[in-house]
C-alpha positions in Angstrom: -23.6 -3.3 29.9 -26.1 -3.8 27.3 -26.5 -6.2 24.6 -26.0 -5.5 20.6 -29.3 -3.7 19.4 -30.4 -4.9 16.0 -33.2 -3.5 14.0 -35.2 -6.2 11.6 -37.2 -4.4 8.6 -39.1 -6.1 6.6 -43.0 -5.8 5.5 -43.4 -9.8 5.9 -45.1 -10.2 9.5 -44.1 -14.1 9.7 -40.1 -13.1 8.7 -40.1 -10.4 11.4 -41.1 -12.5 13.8 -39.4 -15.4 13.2 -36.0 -13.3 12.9 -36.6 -11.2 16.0 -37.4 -14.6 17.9 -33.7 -16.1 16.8 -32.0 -12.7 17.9 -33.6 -12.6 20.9 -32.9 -16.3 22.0 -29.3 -15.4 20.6 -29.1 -13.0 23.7 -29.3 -9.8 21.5 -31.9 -6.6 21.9 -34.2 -6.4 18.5 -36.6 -3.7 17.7 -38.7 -4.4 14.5 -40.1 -2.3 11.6 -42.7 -3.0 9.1 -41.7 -0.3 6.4 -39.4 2.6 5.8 -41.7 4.8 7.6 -41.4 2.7 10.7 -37.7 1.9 10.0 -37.1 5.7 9.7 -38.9 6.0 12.8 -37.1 3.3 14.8 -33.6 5.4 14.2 -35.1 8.2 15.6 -35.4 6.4 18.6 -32.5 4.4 18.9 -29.2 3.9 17.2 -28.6 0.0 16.1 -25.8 -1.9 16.1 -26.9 -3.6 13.2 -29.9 -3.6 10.7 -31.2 -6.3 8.8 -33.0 -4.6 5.7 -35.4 -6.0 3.5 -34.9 -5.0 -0.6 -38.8 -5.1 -1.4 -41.2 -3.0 0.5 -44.3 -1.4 -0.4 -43.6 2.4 0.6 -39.6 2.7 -0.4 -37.6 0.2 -1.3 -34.2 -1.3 1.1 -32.2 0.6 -1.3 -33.4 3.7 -1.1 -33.1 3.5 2.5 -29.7 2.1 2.0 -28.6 5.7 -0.1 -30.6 7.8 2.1 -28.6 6.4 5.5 -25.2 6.4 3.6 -25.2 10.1 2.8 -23.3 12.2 4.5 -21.2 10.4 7.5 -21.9 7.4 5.9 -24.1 4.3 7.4 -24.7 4.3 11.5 -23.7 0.7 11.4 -23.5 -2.6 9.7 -26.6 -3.4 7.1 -27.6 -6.3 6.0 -30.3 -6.8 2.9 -32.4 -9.6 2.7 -34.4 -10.2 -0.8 -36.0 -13.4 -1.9 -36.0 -11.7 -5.6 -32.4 -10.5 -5.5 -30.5 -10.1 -9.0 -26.7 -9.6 -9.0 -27.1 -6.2 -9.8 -29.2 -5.6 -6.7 -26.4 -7.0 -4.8 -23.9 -5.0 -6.3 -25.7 -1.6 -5.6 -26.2 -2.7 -2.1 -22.8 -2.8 -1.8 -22.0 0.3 -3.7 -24.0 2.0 -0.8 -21.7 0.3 2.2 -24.1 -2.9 3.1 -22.2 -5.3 4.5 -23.6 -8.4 3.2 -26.8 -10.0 1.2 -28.6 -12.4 2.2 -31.4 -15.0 0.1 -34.9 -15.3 1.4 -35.7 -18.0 2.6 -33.2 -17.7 5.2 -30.5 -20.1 6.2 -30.7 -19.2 10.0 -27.3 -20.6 10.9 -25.8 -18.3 8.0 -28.2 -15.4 9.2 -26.6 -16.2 12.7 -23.1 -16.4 11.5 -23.5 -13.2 9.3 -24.8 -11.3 11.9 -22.3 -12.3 14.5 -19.3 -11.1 11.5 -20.7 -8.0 11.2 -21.1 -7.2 14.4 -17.4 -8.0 14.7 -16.1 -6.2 11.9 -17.9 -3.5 12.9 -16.5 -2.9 16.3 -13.4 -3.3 15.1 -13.3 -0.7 12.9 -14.7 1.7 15.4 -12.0 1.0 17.9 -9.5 1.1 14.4 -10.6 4.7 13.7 -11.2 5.1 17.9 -13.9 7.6 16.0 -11.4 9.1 13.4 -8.1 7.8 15.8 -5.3 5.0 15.1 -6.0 1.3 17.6 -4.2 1.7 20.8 -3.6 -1.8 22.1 -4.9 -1.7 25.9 -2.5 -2.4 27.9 -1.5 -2.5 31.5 0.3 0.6 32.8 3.8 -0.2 32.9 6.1 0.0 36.7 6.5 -1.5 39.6 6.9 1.7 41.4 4.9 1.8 44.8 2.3 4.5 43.1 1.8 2.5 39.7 1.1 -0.2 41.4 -1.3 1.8 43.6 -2.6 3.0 40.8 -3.4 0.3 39.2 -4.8 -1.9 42.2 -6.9 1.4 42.6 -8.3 1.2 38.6 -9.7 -2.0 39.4 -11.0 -1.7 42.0 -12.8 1.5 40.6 -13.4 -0.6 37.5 -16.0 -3.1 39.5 -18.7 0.0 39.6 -20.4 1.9 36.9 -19.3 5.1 38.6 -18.0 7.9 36.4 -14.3 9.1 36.9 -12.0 12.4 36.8 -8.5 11.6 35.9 -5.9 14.5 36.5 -2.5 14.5 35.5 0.2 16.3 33.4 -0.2 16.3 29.8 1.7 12.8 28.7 1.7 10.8 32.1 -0.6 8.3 30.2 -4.5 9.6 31.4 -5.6 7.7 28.2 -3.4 4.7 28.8 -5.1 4.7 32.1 -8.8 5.0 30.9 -8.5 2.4 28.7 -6.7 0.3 31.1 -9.8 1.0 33.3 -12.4 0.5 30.5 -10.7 -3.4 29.9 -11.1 -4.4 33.4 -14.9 -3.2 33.8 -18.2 -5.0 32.9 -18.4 -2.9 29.8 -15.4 -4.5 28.6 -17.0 -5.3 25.6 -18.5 -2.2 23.9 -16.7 0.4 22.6 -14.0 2.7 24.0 -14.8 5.9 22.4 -12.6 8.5 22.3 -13.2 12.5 22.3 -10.5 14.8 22.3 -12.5 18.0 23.4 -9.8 20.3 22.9 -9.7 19.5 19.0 -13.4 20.5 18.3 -14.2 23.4 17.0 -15.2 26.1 19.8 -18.9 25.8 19.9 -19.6 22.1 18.5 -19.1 20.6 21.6 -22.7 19.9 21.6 -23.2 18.7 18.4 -20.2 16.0 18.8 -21.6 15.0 21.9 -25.4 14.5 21.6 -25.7 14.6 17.6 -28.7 16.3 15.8 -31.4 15.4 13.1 -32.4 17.3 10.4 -35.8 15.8 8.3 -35.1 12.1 8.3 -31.0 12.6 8.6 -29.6 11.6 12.1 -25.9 12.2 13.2 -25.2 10.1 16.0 -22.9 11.5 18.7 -20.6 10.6 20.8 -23.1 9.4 23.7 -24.6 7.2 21.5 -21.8 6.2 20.0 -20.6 4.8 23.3 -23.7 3.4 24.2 -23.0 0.7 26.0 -19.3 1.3 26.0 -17.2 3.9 27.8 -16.8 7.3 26.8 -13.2 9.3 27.6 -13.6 12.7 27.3 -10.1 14.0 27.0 -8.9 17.6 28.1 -12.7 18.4 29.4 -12.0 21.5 30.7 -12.3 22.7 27.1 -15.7 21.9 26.4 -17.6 25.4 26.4 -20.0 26.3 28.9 -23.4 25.9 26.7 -22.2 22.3 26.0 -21.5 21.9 29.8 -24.5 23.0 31.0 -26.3 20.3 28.1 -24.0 17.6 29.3 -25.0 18.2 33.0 -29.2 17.8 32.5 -27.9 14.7 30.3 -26.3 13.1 33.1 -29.3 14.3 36.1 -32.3 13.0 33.8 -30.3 10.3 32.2 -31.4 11.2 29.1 -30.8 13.8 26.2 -31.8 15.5 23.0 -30.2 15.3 19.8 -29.6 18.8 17.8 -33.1 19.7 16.7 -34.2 16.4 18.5 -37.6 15.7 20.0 -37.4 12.8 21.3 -35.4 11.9 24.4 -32.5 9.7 23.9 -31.9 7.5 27.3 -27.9 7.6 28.4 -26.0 4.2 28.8 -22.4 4.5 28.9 -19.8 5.1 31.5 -17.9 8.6 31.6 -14.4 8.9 32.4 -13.3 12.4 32.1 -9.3 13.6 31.7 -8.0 16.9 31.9 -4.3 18.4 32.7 -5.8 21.6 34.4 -7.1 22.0 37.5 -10.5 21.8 37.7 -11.6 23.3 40.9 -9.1 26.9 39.8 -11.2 26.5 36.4 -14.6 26.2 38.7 -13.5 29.4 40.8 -12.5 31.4 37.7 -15.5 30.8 36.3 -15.1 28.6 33.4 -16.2 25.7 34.7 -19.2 24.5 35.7 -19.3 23.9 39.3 -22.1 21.1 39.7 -20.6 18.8 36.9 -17.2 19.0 38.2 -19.1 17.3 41.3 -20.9 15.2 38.8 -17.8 13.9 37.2 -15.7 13.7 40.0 -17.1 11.2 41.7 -14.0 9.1 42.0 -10.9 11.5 41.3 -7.3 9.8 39.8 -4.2 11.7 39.7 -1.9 10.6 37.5 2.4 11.4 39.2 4.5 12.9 36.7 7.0 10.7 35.4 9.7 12.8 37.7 8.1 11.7 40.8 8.6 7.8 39.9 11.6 7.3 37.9 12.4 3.9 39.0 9.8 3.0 36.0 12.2 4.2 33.4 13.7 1.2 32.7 11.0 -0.5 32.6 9.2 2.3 30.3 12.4 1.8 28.0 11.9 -1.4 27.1 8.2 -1.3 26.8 8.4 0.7 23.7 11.7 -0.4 21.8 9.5 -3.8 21.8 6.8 -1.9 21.0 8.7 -0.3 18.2 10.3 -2.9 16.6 7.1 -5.0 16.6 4.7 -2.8 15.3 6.5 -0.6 13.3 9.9 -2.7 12.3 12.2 -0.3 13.8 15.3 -2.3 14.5 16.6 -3.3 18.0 18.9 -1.2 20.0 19.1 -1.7 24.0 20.3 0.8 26.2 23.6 0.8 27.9 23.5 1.0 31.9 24.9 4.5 31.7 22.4 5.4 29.6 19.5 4.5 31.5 21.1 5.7 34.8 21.4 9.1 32.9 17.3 9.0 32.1 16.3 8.0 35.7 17.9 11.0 36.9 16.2 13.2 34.2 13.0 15.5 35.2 11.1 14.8 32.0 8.8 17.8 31.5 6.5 15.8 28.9 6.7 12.9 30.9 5.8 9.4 29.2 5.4 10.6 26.1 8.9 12.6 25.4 10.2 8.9 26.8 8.3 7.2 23.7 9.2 9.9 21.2 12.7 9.7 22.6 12.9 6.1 22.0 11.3 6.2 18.8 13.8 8.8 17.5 16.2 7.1 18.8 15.2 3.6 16.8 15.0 5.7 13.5 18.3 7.8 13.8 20.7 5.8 15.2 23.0 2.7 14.3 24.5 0.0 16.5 23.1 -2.3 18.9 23.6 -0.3 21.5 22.6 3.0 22.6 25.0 4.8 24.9 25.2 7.9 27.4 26.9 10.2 24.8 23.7 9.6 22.8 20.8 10.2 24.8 22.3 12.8 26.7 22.3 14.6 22.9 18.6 13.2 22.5 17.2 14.7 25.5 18.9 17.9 25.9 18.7 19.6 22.7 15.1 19.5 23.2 14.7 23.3 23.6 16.9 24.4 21.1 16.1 26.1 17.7 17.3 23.1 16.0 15.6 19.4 16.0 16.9 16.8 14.7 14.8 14.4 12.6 15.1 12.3 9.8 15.8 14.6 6.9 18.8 16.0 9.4 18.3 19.1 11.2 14.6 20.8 11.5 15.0 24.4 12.1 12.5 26.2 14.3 13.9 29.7 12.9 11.8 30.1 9.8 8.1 31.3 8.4 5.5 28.8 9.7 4.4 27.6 5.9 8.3 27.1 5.1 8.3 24.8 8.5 5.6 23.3 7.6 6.3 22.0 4.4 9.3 21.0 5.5 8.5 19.0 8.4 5.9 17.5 5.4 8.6 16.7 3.3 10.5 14.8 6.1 7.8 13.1 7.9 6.4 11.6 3.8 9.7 10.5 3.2 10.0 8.6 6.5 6.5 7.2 6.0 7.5 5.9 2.1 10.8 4.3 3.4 9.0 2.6 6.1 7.0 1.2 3.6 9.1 0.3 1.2 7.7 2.6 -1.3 4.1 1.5 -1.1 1.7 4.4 -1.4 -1.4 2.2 -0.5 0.0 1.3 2.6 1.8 5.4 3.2 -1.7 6.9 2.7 -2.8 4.4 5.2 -0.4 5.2 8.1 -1.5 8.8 7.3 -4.4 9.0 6.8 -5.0 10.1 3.5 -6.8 9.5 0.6 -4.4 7.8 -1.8 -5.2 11.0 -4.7 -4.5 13.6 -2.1 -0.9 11.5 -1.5 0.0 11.6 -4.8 -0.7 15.5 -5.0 1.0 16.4 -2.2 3.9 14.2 -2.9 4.6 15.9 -6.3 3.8 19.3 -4.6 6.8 18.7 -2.1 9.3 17.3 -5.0 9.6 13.6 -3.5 9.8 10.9 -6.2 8.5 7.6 -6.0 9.4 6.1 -8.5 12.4 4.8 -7.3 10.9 3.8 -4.1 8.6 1.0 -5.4 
């Protein structure tokens, strides 16, 4: 795995030096630039982890640079301005533009150090926060003690030990993600990112952007390669990606390097692939829409995740998994289930597998009352699944109705659920989903649901 990049600006030779020196004895990877020119230049070539920008420099100033890297998707990662002029409102534009911190020349090298080691920190937390634009998932080790979990599992880390990339196959919700991330945890890579992209939920045709990124003049949007770099890349439902972006993805991975969009420059590949889909791959090869040498490419080391069906054993198991996870992560109160119950779920086929399991549980938390949750209960839970009518928290969700009607309605229910949960709090509702807090309050006064009361 390689080691945090950092990029050190400044147009002071002996600072550059001296600061690269530090890093480097510090075990990190520094490139160096001696203006904006240069520093323009040197993210061209390689995305940092971190940049340590100087204020005052002869061709453009650390803040201009600072506004021209924070348009659009914002800064590639942490920046940190140095200035042995500084005012406070040099600082506070800084900021205003997303650096992390300041720092005064001359420099305190074990604040530097400290600073740097923070932002790093920060840094790849929110990464793995957003999993690029999705919630944390705690890693965690797939749950059973069925004979072919524990297989399973014996087999991820022992697949884990080599930088080999890997095909996981399985039925939509048997846990392919739970299972790359479980495999990602246990390799050397351990520490870079885990970056998540769900193929099947780009637009038809910017695979390759997403992937490889692009530059435009002196803009660069870093992609998902290089956003893993040094990490582990899942690309989820695979067999979506179109054919164009296939055929791009496959020179990547023979040359070991790529072009950006409207890239010159070759950008070399460091990241592990692990590659998911629910399809199967070699029908898609034969039909025609896949490509037949990168299904070789990715399968190198093929894992099929069984359908929850074919080890039911883990059910009980599964079950309490998630009412802990539940009730610690999202206060849901505890309930257990009776031994009826659970006898009545390991004799279930579940056609969504894991995931109906979690949503059941989770519905289950919300909707009910009383310690304990018995047959009469889940067998209601599980089997009006295909019905026209879903229960949920505003009482009964029909199916039968105009899509926009459904919609809003499901909107309705699922805000008001969110607002309860949090007692009211908007801040913390807009957080759970994702919205800007202004969009929140527009949409709750579009749907009717009063707050008012609620704080």
């Amino acid at each position: 795995m390689s080691m945090s990049h950092i990029l050190v600006v400044d147009d002071e030779p002996d600072i550059r030096t001296l600061v690269k020196e530090i890093l480097e004895d510090e075990s990190y990877s520094v490139a160096v630039a001696e203006n904006g020119a240069a520093a323009r230049g040197a993210l061209r070539d390689r995305r940092p982890d971190l940049v340590l920008l100087d204020i005052w420099m002869p061709d453009v100033d650390g803040i201009t640079l600072l506004k021209e890297w924070s348009e659009d998707d914002g800064l590639p990662c942490p920046v940190i301005m140095m200035s042995g002029h500084g005012t406070v409102e040099t600082a506070v534009e800084a900021t205003r533009f997303g650096a992390y911190d300041f720092l005064e020349k001359p420099l305190s090298l074990a604040k530097l150090l400290l600073t740097v080691e923070r932002a790093l920190e920060v840094d790849k937390l929110q990464q793995e926060n957003l999993g690029l634009r999705r919630h944390v998932q705690h890693v965690v080790e797939p749950v059973g003690k069925s004979p072919v979990i524990q297989r399973l599992r014996e087999q991820v880390k022992r697949v884990a030990r080599h930088d080999s990339w890997v095909l996981i196959t399985g039925q939509a919700g048997t846990g392919r993600e739970t299972f790359a991330r479980y495999l990602h945890s246990q390799s050397s890579r351990r520490d870079g990112l885990f970056v998540d992209m769900g193929v099947s939920a780009i637009a038809r045709g910017n695979s390759a952007r997403e992937l490889f990124g692009s530059e435009k003049d002196d803009r660069i949007q870093y992609g998902a390669l290089e956003q893993a770099r040094g990490g582990t890349l899942f690309l989820d439902e695979v067999a979506d990606m179109d054919l164009e972006a296939q055929a791009q993805l496959l020179g990547a991975l023979d040359t070991g390097s790529f072009l950006r969009i409207g890239g010159a420059d070759p950008v070399e590949i460091d990241v592990r692939i692990i590659a998911a889909t629910k399809r199967d791959l070699e029908l898609e090869v034969q039909e025609g829409r896949f490509r037949e040498d990168l299904f070789y490419h990715l399968n190198v080391v093929p894992l099929n995740i069984p359908p929850l069906r074919e080890h039911p054993e883990d059910v009980p198991d599964l079950l309490s998994f998630y009412i802990d996870h539940f009730v610690l992560h999202e206060k849901l109160p505890y309930r257990r289930f009776s031994v009826g119950a659970q006898n009545f779920l390991r004799n279930y086929t579940w056609p969504g597998n894991v995931r109906e399991l979690k949503n059941m549980v989770q519905r289950l938390l919300i909707l009910g009352a009383g310690e304990e949750i018995a047959q009469d209960e889940v067998e209601l839970a599980v089997t009006g699944r295909g019905e026209s009518m879903l229960a949920d928290v505003g009482g009964m969700f029909s199916l039968d109705q105009p899509l926009r009607q459904a919609r809003e309605q499901f909107e309705k229910m699922y805000l008001e659920y969110q607002l309860q949960k949090h007692g009211g709090n908007v801040s913390k509702t807009a957080a759970e989903a994702e919205m800007e807090r202004t969009h929140l309050y527009r949409k709750l006064k579009l749907l009717g649901i009063e707050i008012k009361d609620k704080k």
